[in-house]
MIDOSE-1310 file (N, C-alpha, C; in nm, 2 decimals, decimal comma, always signed):
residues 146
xxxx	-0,13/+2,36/-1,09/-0,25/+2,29/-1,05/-0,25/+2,27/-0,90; -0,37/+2,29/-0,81/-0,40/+2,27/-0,68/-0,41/+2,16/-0,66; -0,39/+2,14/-0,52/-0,39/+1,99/-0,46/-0,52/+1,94/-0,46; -0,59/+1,81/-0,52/-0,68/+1,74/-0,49/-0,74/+1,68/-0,33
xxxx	-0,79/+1,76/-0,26/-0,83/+1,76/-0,18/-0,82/+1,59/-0,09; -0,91/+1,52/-0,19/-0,94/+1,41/-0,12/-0,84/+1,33/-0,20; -0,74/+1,36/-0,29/-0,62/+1,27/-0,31/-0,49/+1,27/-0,19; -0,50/+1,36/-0,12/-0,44/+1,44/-0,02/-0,48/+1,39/+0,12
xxxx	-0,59/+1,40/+0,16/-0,63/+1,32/+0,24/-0,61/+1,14/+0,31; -0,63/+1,09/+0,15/-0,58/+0,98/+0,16/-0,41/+0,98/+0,14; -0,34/+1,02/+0,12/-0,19/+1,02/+0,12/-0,18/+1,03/+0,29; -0,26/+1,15/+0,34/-0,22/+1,20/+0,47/-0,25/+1,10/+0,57
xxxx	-0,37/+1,00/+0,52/-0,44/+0,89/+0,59/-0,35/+0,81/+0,57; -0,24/+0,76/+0,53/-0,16/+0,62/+0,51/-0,04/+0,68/+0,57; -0,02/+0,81/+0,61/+0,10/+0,81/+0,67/+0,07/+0,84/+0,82; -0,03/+0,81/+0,88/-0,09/+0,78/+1,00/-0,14/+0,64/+1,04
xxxx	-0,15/+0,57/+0,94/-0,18/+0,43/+1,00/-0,08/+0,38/+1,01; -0,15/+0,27/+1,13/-0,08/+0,19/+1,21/-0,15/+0,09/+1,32; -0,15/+0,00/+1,40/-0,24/-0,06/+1,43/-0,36/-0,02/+1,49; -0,34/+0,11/+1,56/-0,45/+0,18/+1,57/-0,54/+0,24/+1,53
xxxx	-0,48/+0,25/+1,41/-0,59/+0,35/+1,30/-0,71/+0,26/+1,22; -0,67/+0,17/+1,24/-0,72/+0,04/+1,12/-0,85/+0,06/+1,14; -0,94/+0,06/+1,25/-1,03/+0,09/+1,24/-1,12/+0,22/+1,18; -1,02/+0,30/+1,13/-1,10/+0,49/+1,09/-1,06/+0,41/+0,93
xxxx	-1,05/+0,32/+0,86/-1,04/+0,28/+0,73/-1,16/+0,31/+0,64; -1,32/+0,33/+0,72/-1,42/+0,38/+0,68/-1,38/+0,52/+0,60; -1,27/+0,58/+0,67/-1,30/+0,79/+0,65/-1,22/+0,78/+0,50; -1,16/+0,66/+0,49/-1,11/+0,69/+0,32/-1,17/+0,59/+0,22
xxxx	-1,24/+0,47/+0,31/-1,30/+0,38/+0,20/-1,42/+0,35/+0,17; -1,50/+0,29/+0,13/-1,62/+0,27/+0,07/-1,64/+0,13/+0,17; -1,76/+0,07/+0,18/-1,78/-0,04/+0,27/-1,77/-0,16/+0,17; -1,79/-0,16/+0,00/-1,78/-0,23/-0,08/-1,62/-0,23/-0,17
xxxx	-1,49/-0,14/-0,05/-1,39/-0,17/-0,14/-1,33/-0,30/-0,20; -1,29/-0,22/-0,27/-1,17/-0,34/-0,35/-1,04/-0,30/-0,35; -0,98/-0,42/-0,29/-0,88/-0,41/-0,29/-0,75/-0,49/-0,32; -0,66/-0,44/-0,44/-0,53/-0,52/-0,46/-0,45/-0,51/-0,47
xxxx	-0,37/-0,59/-0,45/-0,22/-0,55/-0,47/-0,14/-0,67/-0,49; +0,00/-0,70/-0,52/+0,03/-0,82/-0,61/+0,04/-0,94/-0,52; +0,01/-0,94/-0,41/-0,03/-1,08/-0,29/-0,14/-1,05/-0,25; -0,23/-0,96/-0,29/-0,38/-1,02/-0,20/-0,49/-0,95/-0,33
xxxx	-0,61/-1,01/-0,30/-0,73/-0,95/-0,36/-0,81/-0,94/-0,21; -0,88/-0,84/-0,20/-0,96/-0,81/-0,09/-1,08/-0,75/-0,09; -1,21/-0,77/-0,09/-1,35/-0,74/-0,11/-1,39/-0,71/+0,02; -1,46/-0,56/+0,02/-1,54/-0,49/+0,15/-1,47/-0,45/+0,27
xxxx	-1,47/-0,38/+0,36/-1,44/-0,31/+0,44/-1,42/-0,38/+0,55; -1,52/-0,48/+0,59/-1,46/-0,51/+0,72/-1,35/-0,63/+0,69; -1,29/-0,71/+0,58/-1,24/-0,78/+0,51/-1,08/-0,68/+0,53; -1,14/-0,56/+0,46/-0,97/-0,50/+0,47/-0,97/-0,46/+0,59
xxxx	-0,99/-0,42/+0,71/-0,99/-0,41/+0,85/-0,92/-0,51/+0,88; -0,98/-0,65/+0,88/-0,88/-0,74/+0,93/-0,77/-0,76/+0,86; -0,76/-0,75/+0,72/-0,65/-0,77/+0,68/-0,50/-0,66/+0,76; -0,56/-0,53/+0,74/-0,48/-0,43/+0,84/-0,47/-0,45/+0,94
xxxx	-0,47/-0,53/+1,05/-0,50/-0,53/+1,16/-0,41/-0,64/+1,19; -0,41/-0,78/+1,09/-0,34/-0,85/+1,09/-0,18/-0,81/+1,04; -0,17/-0,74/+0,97/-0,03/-0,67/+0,88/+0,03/-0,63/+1,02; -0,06/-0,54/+1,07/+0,01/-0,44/+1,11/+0,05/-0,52/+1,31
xxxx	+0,01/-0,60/+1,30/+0,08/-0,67/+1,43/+0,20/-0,69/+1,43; +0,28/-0,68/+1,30/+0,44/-0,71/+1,31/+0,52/-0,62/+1,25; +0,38/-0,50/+1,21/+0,51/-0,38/+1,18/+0,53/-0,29/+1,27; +0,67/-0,27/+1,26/+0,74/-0,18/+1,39/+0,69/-0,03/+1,34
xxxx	+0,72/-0,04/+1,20/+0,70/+0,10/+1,17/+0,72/+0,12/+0,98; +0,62/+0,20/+0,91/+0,58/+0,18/+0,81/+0,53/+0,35/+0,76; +0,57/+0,45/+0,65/+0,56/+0,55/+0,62/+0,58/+0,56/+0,50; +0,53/+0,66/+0,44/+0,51/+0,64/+0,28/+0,59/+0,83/+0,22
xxxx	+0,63/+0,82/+0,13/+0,66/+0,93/+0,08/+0,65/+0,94/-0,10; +0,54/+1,04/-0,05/+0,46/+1,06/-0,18/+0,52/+1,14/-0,29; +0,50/+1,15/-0,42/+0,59/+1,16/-0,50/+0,44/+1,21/-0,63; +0,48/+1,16/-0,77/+0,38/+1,23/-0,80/+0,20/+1,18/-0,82
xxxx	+0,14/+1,27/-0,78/+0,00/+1,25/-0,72/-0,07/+1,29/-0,95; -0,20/+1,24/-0,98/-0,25/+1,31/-1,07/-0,38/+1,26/-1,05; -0,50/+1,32/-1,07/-0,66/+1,29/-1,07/-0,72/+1,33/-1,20; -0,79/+1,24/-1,25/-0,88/+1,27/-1,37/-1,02/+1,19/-1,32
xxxx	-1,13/+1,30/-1,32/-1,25/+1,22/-1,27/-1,26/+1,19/-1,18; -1,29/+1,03/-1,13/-1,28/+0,94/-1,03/-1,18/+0,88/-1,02; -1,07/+0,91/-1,10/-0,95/+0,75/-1,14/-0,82/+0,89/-1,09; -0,73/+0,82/-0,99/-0,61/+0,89/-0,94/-0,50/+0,80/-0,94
xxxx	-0,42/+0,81/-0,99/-0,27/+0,75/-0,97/-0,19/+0,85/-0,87; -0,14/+0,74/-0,78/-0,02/+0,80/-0,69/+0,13/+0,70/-0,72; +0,24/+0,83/-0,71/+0,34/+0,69/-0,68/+0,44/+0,76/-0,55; +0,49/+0,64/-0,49/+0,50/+0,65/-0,38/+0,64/+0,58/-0,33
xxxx	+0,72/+0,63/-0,18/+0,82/+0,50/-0,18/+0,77/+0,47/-0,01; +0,76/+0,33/-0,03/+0,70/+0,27/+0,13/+0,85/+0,26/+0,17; +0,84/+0,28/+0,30/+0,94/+0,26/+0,38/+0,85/+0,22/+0,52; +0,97/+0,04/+0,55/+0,82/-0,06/+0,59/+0,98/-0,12/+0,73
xxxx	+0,95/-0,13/+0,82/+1,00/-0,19/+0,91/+0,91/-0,31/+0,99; +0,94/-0,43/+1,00/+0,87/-0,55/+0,98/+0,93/-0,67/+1,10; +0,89/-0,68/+1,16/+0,94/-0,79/+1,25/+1,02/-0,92/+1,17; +0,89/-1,00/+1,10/+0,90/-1,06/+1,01/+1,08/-1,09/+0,85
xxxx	+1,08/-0,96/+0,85/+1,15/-0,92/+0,72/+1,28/-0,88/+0,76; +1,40/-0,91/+0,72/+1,48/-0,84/+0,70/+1,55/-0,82/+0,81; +1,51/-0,95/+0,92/+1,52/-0,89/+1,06/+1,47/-0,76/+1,11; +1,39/-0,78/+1,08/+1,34/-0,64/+1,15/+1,37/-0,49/+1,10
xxxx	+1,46/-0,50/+0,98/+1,52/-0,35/+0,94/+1,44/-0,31/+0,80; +1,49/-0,21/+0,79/+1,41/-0,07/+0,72/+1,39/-0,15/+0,57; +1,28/-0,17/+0,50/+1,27/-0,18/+0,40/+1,23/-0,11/+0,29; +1,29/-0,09/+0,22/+1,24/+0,04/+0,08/+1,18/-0,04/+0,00
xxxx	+1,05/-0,01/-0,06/+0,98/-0,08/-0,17/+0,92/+0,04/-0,26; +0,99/+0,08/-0,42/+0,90/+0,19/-0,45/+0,75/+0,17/-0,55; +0,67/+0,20/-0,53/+0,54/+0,12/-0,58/+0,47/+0,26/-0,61; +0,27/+0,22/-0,64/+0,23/+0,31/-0,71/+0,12/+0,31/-0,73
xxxx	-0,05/+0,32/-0,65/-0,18/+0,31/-0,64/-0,22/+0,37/-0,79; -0,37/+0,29/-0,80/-0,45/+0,36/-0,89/-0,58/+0,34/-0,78; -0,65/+0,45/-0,80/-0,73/+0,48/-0,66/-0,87/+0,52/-0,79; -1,05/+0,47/-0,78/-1,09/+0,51/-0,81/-1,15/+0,54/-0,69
xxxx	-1,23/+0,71/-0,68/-1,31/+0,76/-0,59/-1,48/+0,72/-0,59; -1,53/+0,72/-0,53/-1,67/+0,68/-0,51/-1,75/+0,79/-0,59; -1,81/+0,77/-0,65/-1,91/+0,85/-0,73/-2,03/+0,96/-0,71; -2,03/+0,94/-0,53/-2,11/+0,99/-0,41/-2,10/+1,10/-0,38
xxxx	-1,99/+1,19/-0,42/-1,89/+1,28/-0,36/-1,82/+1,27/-0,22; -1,88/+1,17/-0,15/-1,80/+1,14/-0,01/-1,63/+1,19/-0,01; -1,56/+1,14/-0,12/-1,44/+1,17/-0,09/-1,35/+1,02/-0,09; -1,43/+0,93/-0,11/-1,40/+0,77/-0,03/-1,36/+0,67/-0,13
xxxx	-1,25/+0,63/-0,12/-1,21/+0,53/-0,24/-1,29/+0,39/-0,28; -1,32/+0,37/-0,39/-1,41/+0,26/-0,37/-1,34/+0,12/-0,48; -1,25/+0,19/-0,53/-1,11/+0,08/-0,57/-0,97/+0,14/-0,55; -0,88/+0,04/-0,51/-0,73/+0,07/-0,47/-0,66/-0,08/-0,48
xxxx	-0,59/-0,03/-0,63/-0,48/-0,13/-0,69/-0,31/-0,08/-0,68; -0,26/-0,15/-0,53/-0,12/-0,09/-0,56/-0,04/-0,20/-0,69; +0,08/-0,12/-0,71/+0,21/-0,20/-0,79/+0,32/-0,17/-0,76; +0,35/-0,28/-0,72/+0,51/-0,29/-0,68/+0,53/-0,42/-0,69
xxxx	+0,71/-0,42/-0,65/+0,77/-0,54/-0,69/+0,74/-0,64/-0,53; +0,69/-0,76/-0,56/+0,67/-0,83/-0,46/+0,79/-0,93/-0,41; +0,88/-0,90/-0,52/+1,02/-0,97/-0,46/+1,12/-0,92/-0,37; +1,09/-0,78/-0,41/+1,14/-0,64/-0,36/+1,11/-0,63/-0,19
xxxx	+0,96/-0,66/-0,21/+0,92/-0,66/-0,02/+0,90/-0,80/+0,06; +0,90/-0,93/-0,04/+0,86/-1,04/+0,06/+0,96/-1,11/+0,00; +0,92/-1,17/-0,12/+1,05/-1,29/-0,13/+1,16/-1,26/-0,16; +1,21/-1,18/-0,20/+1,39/-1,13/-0,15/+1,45/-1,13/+0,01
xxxx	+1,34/-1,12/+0,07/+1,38/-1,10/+0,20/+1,38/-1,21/+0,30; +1,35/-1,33/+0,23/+1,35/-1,50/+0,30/+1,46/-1,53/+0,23; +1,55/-1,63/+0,36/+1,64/-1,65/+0,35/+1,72/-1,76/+0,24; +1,62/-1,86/+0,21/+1,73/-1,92/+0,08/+1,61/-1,87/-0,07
xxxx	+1,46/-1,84/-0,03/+1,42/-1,81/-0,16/+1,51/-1,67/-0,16; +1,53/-1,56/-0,15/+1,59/-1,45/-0,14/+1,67/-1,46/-0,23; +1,80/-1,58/-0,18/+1,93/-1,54/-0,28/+1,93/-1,60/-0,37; +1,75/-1,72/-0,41/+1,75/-1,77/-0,59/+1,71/-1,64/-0,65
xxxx	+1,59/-1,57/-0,59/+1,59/-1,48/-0,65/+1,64/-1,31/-0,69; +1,76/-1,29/-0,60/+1,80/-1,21/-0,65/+1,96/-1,24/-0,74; +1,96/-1,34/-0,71/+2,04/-1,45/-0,81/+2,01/-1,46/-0,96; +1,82/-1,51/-0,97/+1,81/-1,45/-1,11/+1,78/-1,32/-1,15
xxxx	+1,76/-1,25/-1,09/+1,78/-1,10/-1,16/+1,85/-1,05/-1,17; +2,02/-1,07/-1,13/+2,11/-1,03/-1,12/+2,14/-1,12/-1,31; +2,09/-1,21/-1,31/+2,13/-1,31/-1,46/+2,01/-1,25/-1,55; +1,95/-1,22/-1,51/+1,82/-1,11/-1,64/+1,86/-0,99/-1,65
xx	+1,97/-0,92/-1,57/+1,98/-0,82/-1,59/+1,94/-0,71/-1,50; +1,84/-0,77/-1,43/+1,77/-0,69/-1,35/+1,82/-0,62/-1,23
């Protein structure tokens, strides 16, 4: 099977942003996106702008390695592993989070996502990595099994 053009695009778009890009967010999204993921809900374009803009003031450095891509229609699943360096996090060091978009495309043929729901573990990237919530919770997952 050939590569999906504009699934491709956007993969190649996320492994170029950074705080300067935040503004070309138009070339992969719709002005009425949606956007979520398991700590934010986010409606329209200039909404996710600032949200990127704000993120990305405290990351050092942030890149994604894509894994498997599938498109049916308008609906795309990607999965993916972020690798996220963070002022904030971890002191500052490399964090692995493996997660996993469902992307619907705009109906327009633009090419332009007009929903994007990532999944991943939010313990994995934020609250594992604060200093006394961290070690309750990797304390109970270590007692769940997890």
């Amino acid at each position: 099977m050939s590569p999906d053009p504009d699934l491709e695009a956007f993969c190649a778009f996320y492994n170029k942003l950074d705080n300067s890009c935040t503004k070309n967010l138009y070339k992969i999204y719709t002005q009425d996106i949606a956007f979520t993921d398991p700590l934010h809900r986010i409606d329209g374009l200039p909404a996710l702008e600032a949200y990127f803009a704000a993120l990305y003031e405290n990351v050092t450095a942030c890149r994604f390695t894509f894994h498997e891509r599938q498109r049916h229609g308008d609906i795309a699943f990607v999965t993916w592993t972020m690798h996220l360096a963070h002022r904030r996090l971890a002191g500052g060091r490399d964090i692995t989070v493996e997660g996993a978009s469902r992307l619907v495309f705009a109906d327009d043929g633009s090419g332009r996502v007009s929903e994007h729901r990532d999944y991943f573990d939010a313990g994995e990237l934020l609250y594992e990595r604060l200093p006394l919530l961290g070690t309750v919770i990797r304390w109970l997952k270590r007692r769940a099994g997890g």
